[in-house]
C-alpha positions, -999 to 999 in steps of 0.1 A, spaced: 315 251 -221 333 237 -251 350 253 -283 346 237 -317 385 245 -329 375 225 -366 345 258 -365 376 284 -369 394 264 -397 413 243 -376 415 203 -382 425 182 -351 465 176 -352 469 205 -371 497 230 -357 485 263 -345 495 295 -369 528 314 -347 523 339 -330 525 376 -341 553 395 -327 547 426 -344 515 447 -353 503 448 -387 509 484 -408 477 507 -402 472 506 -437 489 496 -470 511 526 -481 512 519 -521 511 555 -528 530 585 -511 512 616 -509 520 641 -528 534 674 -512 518 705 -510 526 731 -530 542 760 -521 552 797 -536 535 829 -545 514 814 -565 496 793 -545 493 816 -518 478 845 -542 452 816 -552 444 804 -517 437 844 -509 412 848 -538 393 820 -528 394 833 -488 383 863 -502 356 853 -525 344 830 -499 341 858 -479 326 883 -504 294 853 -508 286 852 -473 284 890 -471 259 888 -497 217 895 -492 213 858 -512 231 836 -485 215 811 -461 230 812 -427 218 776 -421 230 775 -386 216 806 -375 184 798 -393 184 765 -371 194 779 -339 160 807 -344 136 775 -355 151 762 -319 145 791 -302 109 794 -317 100 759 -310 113 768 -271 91 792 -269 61 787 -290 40 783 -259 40 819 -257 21 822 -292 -11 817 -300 -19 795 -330 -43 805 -359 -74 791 -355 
């Protein structure tokens, strides 16, 4: 089994890039994040929106998705047990 070295870029005689001794960053930090905000405003704002959240999900109009899937799941289990229309 041979290996072409002039396939990866490398020309006969040529010296061999040096070794890393350290790995490369994760990723490029250019920007820092931005801290959170804090203070009684902010946390009266995060409360509203719990709470309105909340209030939407308690309403008649709201599709429980999940539990709507887990029932089709349970039909489809069990849909042996029913007879279809003719």
């Amino acid at each position: 089994m041979t290996f072409n070295v002039e396939a990866v870029g490398i020309g006969k005689g040529e010296a061999l890039p040096p070794p890393t001794l350290q790995p490369s960053p994760l990723f490029p930090v250019k920007y820092k994040p931005v801290p959170l905000q804090t203070g009684e405003e902010v946390e009266y704002m995060l409360a509203l929106k719990q709470e309105l959240r909340g209030a939407m999900k308690n309403l008649p109009y709201f599709i429980n998705w999940h539990l709507l899937w887990r029932q089709n799941i349970v039909i489809m289990a069990n849909s042996h047990w029913y007879p279809t229309p003719p």
